[in-house]
C-alpha positions in Angstrom: 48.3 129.0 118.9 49.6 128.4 114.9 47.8 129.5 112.3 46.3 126.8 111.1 44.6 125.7 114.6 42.8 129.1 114.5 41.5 128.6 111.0 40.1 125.0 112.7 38.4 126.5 115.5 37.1 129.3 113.6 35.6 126.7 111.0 34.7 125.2 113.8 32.5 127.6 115.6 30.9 128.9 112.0 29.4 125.4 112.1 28.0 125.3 115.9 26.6 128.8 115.1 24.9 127.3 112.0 23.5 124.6 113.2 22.0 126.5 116.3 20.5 128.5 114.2 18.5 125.9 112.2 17.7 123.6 115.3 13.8 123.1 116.3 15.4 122.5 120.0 15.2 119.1 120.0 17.8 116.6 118.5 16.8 113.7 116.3 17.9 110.1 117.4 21.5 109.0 116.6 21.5 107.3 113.1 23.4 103.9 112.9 26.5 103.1 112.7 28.7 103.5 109.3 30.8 100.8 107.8 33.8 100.7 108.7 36.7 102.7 106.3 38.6 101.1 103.9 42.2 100.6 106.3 44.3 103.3 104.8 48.1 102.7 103.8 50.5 101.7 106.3 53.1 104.2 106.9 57.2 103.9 107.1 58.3 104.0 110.6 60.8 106.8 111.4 64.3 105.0 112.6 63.5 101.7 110.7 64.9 102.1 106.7 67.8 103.6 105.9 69.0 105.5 102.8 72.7 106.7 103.1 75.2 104.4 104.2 78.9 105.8 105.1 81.2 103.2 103.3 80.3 100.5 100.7 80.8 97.3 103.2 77.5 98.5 105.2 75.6 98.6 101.8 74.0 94.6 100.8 72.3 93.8 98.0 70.8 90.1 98.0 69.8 88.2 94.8 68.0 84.8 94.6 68.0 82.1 91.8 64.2 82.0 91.6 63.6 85.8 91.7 65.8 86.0 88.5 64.8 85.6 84.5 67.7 86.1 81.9 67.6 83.3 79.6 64.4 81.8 77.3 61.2 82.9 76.3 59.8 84.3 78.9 60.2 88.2 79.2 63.2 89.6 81.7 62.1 90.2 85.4 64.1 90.7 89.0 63.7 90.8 92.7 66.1 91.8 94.7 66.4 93.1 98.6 69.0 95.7 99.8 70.2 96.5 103.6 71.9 99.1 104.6 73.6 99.8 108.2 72.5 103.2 110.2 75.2 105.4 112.3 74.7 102.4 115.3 75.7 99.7 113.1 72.0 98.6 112.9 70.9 96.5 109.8 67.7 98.1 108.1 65.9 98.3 104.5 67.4 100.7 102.5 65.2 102.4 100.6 65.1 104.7 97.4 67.6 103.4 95.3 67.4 105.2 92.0 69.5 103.3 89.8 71.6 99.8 89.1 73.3 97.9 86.4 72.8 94.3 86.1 75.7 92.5 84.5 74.9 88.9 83.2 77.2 86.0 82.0 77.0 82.1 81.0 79.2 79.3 81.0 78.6 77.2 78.3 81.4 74.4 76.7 83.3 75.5 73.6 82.1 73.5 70.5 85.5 75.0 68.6 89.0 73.5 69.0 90.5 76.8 69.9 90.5 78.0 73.7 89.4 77.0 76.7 86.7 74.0 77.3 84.7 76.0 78.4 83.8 79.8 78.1 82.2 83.2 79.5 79.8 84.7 77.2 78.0 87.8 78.4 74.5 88.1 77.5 74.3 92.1 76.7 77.7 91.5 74.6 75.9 88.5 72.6 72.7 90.4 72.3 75.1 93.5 70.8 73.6 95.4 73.8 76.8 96.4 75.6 78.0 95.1 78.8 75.5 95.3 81.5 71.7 97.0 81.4 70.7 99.9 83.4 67.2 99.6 85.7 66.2 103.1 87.2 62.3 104.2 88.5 61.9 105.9 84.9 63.0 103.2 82.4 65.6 104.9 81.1 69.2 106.9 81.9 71.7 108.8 80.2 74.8 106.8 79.8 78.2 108.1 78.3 76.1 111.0 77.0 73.1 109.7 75.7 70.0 108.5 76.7 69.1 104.5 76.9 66.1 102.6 77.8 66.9 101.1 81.2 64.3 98.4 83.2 61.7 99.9 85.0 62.8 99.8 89.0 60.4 99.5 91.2 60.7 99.5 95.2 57.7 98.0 96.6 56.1 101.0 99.4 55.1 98.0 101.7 58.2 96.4 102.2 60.8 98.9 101.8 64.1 97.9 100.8 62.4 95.3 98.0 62.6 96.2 94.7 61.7 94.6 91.3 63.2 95.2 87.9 60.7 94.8 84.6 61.5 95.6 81.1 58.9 97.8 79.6 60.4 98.7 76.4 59.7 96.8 72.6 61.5 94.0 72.6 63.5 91.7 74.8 65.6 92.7 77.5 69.5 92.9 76.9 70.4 90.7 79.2 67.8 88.2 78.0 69.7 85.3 76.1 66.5 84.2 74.1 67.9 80.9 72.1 70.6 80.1 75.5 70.5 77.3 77.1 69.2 77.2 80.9 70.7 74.0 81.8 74.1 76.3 81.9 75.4 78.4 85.0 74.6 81.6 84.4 76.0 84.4 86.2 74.4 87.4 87.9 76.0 90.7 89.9 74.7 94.4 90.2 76.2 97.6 90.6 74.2 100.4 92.7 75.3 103.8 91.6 74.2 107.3 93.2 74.1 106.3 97.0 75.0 109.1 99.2 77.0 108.8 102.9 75.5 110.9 105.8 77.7 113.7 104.7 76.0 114.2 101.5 79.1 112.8 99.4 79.2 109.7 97.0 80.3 106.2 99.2 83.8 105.9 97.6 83.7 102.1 96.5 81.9 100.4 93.9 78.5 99.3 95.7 78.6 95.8 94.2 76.9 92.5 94.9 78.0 89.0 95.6 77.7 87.6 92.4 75.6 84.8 92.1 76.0 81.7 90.0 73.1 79.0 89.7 71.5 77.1 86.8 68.2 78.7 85.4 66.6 74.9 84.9 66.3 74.3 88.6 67.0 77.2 90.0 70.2 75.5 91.8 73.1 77.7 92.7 76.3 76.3 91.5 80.3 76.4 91.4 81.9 77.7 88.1 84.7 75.4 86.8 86.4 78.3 85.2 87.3 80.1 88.9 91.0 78.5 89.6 92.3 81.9 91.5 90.3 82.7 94.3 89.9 86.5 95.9 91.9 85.5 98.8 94.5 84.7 96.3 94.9 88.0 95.0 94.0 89.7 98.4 97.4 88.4 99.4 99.5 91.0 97.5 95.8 93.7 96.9 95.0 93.5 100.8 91.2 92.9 102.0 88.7 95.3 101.4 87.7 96.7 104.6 84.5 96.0 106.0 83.8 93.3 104.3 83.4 89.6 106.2 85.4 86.7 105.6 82.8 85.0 104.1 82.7 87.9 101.3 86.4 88.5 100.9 87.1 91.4 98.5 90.1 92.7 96.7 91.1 96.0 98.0 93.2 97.7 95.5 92.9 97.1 91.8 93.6 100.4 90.2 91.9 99.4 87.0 88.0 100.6 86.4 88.5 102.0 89.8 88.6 98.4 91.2 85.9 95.7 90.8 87.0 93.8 94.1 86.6 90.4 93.2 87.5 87.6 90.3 84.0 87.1 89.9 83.4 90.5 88.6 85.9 90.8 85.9 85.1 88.2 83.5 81.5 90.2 82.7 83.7 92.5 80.7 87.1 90.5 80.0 85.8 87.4 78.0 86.1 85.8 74.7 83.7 88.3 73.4 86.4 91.6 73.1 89.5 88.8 73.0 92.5 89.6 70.5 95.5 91.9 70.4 97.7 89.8 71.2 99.3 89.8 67.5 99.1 93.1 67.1 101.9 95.1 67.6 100.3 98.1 67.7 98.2 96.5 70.6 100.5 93.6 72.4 98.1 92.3 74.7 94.5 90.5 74.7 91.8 91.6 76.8 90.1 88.2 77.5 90.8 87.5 81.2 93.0 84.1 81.0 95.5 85.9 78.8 95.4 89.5 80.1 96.1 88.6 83.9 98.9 86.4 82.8 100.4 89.2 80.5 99.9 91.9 83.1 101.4 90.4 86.1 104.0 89.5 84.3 105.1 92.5 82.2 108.4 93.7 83.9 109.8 89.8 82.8 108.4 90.3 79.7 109.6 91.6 75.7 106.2 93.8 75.3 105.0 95.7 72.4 102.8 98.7 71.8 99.9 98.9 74.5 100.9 96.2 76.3 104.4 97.8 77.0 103.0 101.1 77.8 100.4 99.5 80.3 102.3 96.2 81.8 105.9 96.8 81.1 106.8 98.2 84.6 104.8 95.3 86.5 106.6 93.3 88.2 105.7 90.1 89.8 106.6 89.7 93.5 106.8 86.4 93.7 108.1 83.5 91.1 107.0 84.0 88.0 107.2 79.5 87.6 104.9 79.1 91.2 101.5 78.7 89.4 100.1 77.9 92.4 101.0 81.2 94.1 97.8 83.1 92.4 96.2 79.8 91.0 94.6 78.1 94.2 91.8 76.6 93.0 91.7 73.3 91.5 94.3 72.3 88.9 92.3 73.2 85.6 95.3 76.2 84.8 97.4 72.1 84.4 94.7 70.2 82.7 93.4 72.8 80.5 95.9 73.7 77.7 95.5 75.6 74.9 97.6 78.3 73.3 95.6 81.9 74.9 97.1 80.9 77.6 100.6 79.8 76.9 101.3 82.8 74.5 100.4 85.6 77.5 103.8 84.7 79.2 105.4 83.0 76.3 105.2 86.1 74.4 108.1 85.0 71.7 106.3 81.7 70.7 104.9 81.9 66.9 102.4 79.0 66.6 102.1 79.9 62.9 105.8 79.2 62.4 106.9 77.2 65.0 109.3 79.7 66.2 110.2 79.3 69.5 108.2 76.3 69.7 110.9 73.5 68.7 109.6 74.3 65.2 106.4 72.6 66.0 103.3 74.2 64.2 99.9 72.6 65.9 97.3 72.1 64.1 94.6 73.7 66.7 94.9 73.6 70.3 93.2 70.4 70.4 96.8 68.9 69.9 98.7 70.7 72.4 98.1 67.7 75.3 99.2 65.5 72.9 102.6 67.0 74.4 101.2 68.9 77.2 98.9 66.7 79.0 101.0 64.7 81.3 104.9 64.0 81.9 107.7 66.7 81.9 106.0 68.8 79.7 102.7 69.3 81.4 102.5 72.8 83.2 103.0 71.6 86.2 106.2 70.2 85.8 107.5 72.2 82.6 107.1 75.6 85.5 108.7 73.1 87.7 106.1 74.1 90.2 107.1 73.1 94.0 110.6 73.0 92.7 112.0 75.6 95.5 109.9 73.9 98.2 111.3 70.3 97.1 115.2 71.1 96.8 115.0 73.6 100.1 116.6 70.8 102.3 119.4 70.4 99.6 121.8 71.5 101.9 121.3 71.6 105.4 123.4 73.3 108.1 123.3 72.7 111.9 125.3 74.8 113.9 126.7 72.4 117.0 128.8 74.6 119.1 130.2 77.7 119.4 133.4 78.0 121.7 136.2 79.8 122.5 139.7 79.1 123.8 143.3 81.0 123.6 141.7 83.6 122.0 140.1 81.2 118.7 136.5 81.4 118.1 135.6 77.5 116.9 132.5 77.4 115.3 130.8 74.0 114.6 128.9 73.4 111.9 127.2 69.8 110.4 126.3 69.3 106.9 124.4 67.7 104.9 124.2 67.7 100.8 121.1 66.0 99.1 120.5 64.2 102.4 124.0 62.6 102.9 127.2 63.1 104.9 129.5 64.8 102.2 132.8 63.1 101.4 136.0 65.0 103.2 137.4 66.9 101.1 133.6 68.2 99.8 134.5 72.1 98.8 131.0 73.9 99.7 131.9 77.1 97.6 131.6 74.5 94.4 127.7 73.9 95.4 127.4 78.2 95.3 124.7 79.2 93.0 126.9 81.7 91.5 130.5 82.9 90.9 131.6 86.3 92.2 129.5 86.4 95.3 131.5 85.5 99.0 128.6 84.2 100.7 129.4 83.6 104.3 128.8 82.0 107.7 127.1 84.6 109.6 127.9 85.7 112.9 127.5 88.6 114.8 126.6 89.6 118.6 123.7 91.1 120.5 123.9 94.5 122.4 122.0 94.9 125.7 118.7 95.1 124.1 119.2 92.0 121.9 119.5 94.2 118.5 121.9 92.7 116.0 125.9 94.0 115.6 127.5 92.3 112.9 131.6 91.9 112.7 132.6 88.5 112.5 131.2 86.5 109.8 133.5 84.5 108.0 133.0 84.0 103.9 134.1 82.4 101.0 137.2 83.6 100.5 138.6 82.1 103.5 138.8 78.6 101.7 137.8 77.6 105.3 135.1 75.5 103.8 135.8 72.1 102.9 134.6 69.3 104.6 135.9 66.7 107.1 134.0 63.8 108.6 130.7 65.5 107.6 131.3 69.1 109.4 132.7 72.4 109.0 135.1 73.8 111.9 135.7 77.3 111.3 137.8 79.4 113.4 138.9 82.8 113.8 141.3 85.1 115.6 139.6 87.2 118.5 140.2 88.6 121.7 138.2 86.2 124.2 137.0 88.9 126.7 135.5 90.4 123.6 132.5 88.0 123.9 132.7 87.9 127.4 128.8 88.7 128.9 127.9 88.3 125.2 125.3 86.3 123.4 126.8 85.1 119.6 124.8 84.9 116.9 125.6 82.0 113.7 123.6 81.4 110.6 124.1 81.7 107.2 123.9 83.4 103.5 124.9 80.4 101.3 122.5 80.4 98.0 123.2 76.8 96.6 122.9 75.7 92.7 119.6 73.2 92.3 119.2 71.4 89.4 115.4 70.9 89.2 115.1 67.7 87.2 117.0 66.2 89.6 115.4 67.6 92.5 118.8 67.7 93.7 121.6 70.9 94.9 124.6 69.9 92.2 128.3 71.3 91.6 127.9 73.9 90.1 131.5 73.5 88.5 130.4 70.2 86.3 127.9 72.8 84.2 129.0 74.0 80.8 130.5 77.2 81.1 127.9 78.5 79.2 125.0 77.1 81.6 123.6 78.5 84.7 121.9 77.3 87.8 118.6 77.0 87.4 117.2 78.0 90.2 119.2 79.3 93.7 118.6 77.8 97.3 119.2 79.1 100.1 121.0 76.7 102.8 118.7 75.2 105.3 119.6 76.8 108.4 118.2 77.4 112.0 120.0 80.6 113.4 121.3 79.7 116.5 122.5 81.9 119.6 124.9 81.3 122.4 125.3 82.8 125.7 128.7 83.9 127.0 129.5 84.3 130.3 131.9 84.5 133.0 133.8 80.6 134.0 132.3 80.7 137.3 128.8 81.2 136.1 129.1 78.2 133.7 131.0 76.0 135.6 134.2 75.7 133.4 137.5 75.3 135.5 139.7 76.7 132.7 140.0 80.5 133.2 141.0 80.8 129.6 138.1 79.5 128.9 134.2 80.7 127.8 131.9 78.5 126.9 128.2 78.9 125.6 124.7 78.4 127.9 121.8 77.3 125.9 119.5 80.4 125.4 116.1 80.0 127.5 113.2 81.9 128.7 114.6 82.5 132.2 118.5 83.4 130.7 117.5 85.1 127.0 115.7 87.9 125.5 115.2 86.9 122.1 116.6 89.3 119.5 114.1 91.8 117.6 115.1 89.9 114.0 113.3 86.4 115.5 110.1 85.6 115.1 109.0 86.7 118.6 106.7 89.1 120.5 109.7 91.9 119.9 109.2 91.3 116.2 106.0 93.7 114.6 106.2 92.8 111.0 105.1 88.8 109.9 108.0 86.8 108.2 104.8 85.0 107.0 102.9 87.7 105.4 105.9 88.5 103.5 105.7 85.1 101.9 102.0 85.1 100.8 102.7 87.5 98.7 106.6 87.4 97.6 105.7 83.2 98.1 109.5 83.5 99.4 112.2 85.3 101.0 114.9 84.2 99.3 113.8 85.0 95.4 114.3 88.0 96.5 117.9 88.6 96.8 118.9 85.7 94.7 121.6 84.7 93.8 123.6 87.1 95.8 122.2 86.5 99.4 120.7 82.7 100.5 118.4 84.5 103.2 115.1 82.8 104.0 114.1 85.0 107.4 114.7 88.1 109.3 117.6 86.8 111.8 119.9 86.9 108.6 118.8 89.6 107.0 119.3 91.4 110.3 123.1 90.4 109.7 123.3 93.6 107.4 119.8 95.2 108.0 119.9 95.9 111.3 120.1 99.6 113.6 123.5 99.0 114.9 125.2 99.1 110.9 124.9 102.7 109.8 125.5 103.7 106.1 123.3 103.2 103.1 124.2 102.5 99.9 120.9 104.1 98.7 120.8 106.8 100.3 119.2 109.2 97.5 115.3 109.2 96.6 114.3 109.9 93.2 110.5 109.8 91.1 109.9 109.9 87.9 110.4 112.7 85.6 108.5 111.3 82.6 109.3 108.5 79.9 111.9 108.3 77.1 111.4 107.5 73.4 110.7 103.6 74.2 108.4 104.6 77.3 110.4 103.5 79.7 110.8 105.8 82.8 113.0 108.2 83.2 113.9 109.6 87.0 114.8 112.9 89.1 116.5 113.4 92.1 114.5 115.0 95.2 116.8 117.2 96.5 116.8 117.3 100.5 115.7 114.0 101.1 117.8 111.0 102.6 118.6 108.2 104.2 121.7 106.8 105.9 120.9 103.8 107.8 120.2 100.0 106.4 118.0 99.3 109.4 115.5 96.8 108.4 112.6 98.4 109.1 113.6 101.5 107.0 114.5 99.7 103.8 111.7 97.4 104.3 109.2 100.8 104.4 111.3 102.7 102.3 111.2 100.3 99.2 107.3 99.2 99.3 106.4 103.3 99.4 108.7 103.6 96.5 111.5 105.7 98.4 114.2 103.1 97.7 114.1 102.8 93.5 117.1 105.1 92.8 117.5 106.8 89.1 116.9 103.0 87.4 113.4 103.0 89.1 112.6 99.4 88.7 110.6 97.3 91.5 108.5 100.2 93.1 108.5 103.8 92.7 107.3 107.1 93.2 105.6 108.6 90.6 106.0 112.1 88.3 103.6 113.5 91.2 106.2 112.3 94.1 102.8 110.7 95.5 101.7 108.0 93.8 103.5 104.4 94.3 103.7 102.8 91.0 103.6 98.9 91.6 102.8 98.5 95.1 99.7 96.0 95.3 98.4 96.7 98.9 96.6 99.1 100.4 98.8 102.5 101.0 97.7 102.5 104.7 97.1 98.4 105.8 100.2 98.2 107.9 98.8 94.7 108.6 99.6 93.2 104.9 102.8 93.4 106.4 102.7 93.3 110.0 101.5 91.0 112.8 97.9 90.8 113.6 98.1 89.4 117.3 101.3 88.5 119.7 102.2 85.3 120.8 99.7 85.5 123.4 96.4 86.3 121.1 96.5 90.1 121.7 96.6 92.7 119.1 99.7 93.6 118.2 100.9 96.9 119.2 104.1 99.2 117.9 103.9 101.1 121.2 105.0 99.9 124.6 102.9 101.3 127.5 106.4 103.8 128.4 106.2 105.4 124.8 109.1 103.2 123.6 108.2 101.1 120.5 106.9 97.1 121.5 110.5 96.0 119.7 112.6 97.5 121.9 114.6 99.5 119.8 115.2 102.9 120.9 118.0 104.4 118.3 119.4 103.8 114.8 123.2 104.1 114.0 123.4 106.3 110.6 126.6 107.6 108.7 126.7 109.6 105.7 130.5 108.8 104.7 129.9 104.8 105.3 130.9 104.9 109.3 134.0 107.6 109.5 131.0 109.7 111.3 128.6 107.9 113.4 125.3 109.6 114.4 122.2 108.2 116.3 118.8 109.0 115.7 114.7 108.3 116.3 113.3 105.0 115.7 109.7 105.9 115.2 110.5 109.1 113.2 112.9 107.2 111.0 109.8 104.8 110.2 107.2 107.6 109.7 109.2 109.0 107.6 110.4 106.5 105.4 106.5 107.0 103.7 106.7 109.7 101.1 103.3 111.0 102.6 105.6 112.0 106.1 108.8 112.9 104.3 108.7 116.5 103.5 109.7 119.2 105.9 106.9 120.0 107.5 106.5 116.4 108.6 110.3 116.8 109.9 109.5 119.5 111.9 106.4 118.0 113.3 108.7 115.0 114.4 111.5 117.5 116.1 109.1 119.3 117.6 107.8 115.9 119.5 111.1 115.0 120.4 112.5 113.5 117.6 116.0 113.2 116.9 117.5 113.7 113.1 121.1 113.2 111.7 122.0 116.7 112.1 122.1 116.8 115.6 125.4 114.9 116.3 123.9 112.8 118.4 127.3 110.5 118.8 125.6 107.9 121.7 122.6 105.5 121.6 122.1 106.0 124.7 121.9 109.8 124.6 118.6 109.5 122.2 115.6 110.7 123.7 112.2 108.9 124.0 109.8 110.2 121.3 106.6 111.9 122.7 105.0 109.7 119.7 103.0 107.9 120.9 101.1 110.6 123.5 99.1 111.3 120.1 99.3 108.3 117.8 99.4 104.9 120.2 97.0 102.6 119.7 93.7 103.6 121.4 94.3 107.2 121.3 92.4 109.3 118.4 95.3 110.4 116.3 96.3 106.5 117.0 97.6 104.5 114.0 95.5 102.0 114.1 92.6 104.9 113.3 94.6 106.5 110.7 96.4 103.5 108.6 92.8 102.1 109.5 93.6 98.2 107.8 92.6 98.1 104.0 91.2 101.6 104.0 91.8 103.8 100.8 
């Protein structure tokens, strides 16, 4: 028996003894009955609130228009209702939030002829209160070192997870705009700070709400005409925060502030209100949002001074700088609205004051600018030439007919097209090249056993093979017939063509000035095509001498690992969302559009590397531009796709100019990569042909594509080594390249240049995938867990 129960009973027995002593021996009647108690105050349930959550997706904060005051008169008040999830994904009140930040914004029309039509203004920014007003159970905080009056916060005890936000201080709240107008949108998000995980550690991610728009008047929500880039614009290149439904897309990686996650969110801080810079050397850039993205994203194209250099300058835009559209997705106000903020954050060389760089043309205020602007050639749309790539793509067209070989001549048929018509005889397609200097060829190359790419027999340029003749090209070439004999022959193309975009049309490039250049490179419209060799009996050709080609199928052809097929992990079209297009990318050198022609050098049967050395950066010269280090020890002799494709979005690839991405002074951190370090799907397929997730394992250990070695030579092919697939990919991250990595991957099978392993064949299975298949704990769908961070 505790303690406390004996003190009870003894109390208890005092009192019998007492009143035995004092009883006559005979007991009254029983009095009436009381009134009932007053009911006491319901208790919390154990099990049904919440107050840790264990990442930022399972914590929701829920605002209503007509729970909300922030504009007029009437003194500042809030209700507001947060959820959290428990260990069993259960949704319950959380309770005992301590402290938030209410940010609040307007959108009211600009009464000025300068900027946009319309305009953010935030309300603590107009009130000179800062940029957002605190609300914690004690009406106050300490914020950047000293203490502020904050809204009273206030969860109610019988509905937990409720709270209420009043502003008991002299005066108006911050975020009150007395003499605004309510008719406007207005604006509304919070930020939680100080909730805990299970573990006892701060939720990484800023707990943020949906912001919510809606007009004060009526209490209506509404759509702000100012929002042309949507988060799943920007979510494209950033990847998804995970967690988070489609419904509430969120921006995964935005290194600035430690990442605000979506569009919404930034304007509270990057509006007219701290605008400017821009002019200033010293400075370079202006911080209201319109300008600042446009400067930012663009900086590596850019001549940038001061800040702006030191903070943009190494940006560089994967996709075309001219394709508006590519980030601006929603609605076509980025065309209608023009006004110089804008223009001058990519234009940075335009002087408006003095005309330079502007044809001389001083405007008198932005007001004037559609005079020119608004409509026709000049208009954004048009003057960016926007679409331009995706209306001259079928400029020239190639259709491989036949592929076919006799008395030891490959013949290779090809039709042609230019600007939609049969060319003349006589056409010479090098003429319509984008470029001078560059052989671009037909490509063709076979397939081994297991359908992987081995180049050898394209035919370029230089072998003035390509002229015209009733509308076709007939190449042929030397080669010893039982060469291709069981052999399946692949034929597209590299040709990057010279578009002129006024005319929408491809063009000669020799009737330019010798000072002019193509405007803009496209890549020949091709299909890559494959044919089937076999023995004559099988085909049914009575010539001996002959082979000709079987139509691939199903039921005769595995597809290569470079097609778009269940073989293929990564997504040809994910590469586009964010790059918009293949073939920017190695313009004008290379007219590539899809994996089956860059497989024609990229591919694990052509070893040798051209960038075989890794370097980070060592620090920054005297115009703070980056300056690089070798790392000794580490790398690379092999062009196999999936290694330079890994190996130049972790920053592996850069070499001593840096440029595009690279490793950092700390050898960890990837300077301009967008995505998430670990979503392997921004790049790769979510689900096979079939609807099944995709997987990199097959159910034998072996990788899903097939491929089971990589041809790599350190003296360009005099030595030929084969090697790991799966190790070659791990460690082709910077975060699996050291030597304990290495030796984690020999020790599991793995096999490394060094070894002399002479034979594809004679390269072991990796024991990979015992440990790190999908399913299995170490899998790599658990540890490059999507968007995680």
């Amino acid at each position: 028996m505790r303690t406390y129960k004996k003190s009870i009973l003894a109390v208890a027995l005092i009192a019998a003894i007492g009143l035995t002593g004092c009883s006559d021996g005979d007991d009254g009647q029983d009095g009436a009955p009381g009134e009932p108690g007053a009911p006491g105050e319901p208790g919390t349930s154990i099990g049904n609130v919440v107050d840790t959550v264990d990442v930022a997706a399972d914590f929701t904060l829920t605002l209503a228009p007509e729970d909300i005051v922030v504009v007029g008169s009437d003194e500042f008040a809030v209700k507001f209702t947060v959820t959290g999830k428990n260990a069993k994904g259960q949704t319950l009140p959380f309770t005992g939030l301590e402290k938030v930040g209410f940010y609040v914004l307007n959108q009211a029309a600009n009464t000025t002829d300068t900027g946009a039509p319309v305009l953010w203004e935030n309300n603590a920014m107009a009130n000179d209160a800062g940029y957002y007003m605190y609300c914690t159970p004690e009406g106050s905080t300490t914020s950047w070192g000293s203490v502020v009056d904050a809204c009273t916060l206030v969860e109610d005890e019988a509905i937990p997870g409720t709270y209420t936000g009043t502003w008991e201080h002299d005066g108006a709240a911050p975020i009150v705009l007395a003499d605004g107008d309510a008719n406007n949108l207005y604006r509304v998000m919070v930020r939680s700070y100080d909730v805990l995980d299970s573990s006892g550690a701060d939720v990484s991610d800023k707990l943020l709400s949906t912001p919510i728009d809606f007009i004060p008047a009526t209490g209506a929500l509404a759509i702000s005409v100012k929002d042309s880039v949507s988060n799943e614009a920007c979510i494209k290149c950033h990847s998804q925060l995970d967690g988070y439904a489609d419904t509430d897309t969120r921006i995964a990686n935005i290194g600035a502030h430690h990442n605000y996650q979506k569009v919404e969110n930034c304007v509270a801080c990057h509006n007219p209100a701290i605008a400017g810079g821009e002019d200033d050397p010293a400075v370079g850039w202006n911080a209201n949002w319109n300008t600042m993205i446009h400067t930012l994203h663009a900086g590596h194209h850019l001549d940038l001074e001061g800040e702006a250099e030191e903070m943009f300058g190494e940006i560089g835009f994967p996709a075309e700088l001219n394709e508006c559209t590519t980030c601006h997705d929603s609605g076509t106000q980025w065309n209608d609205n023009v006004y110089a903020e804008a223009c001058v954050s990519c234009h940075t060389d335009v002087d408006f004051e003095t005309g330079d760089n502007h044809r001389g043309i001083v405007p008198e205020s932005d007001a004037s600018c559609s005079g020119c602007h608004g409509a026709g050639s000049l208009s954004p749309v048009e003057a960016h030439a926007v679409g331009a790539r995706g209306t001259l793509k079928d400029g020239v067209v190639f259709d491989v007919m036949s592929a076919e070989v006799a008395a030891d001549q490959l013949t290779v048929v090809v039709d042609v097209t230019i600007n939609g018509e049969t060319p003349a005889d006589g056409t010479v397609l090098a003429d319509y090249l984008a470029a001078e200097g560059y052989a671009h060829a037909i490509m063709m190359g076979t397939l081994d056993e297991n359908g992987d790419y081995v180049r050898g027999l394209s035919l370029d340029t230089s072998s003035g093979l390509f002229v015209t003749t009733g509308g076709k090209l007939t190449l042929s070439q030397a080669i010893d017939a039982n060469s291709l004999d069981g052999k399946t022959l692949s034929v597209s193309s590299e040709f990057n063509m010279c578009g002129d975009i006024e005319s929408g049309m491809v063009i000669d490039r020799t009737t330019l000035g010798t000072d002019e250049e193509c405007e803009i490179a496209i890549p020949a419209n091709i299909v890559t095509k494959f044919f089937m060799f076999d023995d004559v009996a099988a085909v049914g050709v009575e010539t001996e001498e002959n082979l000709r080609f079987v139509p691939s199928s199903l039921e005769n052809f595995t597809m290569p690992t470079q097609a778009m097929n269940d073989r293929t992990s990564a997504d040809e079209a994910k590469c586009n969302a964010c790059h918009d297009n293949m073939s920017h990318i190695k313009a004008p050198r290379h007219g590539v559009t899809d994996f089956t022609q860059c497989a024609d050098c990229h591919n694990n049967n052509y070893p040798g590397s051209y960038h075989a050395d890794v370097y980070k950066q060592a620090g920054t010269d005297e115009d703070g531009e980056p300056t690089f280090e070798l790392i000794e020890g580490l790398e690379y002799y092999n062009r196999d796709l999936a290694t330079v494709a890994h190996r130049f979005h972790s920053g592996m690839f850069a070499g001593s100019t840096g440029g595009g991405i690279y490793l950092g002074e700390d050898g960890e951190t990837w300077v301009n990569y967008p995505a998430s370090k670990t979503d392997c799907q921004a790049c790769h397929k979510d689900v096979d042909s079939n609807g099944d997730d995709m997987t990199f394992f097959a159910g034998d250990g072996e990788l899903t594509s097939g491929r089971t070695a990589i041809a790599e030579s350190n003296d360009y092919g005099a030595t030929v080594n084969y090697i790991s697939p799966v190790t070659e990919a791990c460690r082709t991250c910077h975060a699996h390249s050291g030597a304990a990595a290495l030796a984690h991957f020999k020790s599991n099978g793995a096999t490394v240049y060094e070894d002399g392993v002479e034979s594809a064949a004679d390269v072991p299975v990796e024991s990979c995938s015992t440990c790190h298949a999908e399913g299995k704990t170490y899998g790599i769908d658990k540890m490059h867990s999507g968007a995680a961070h």
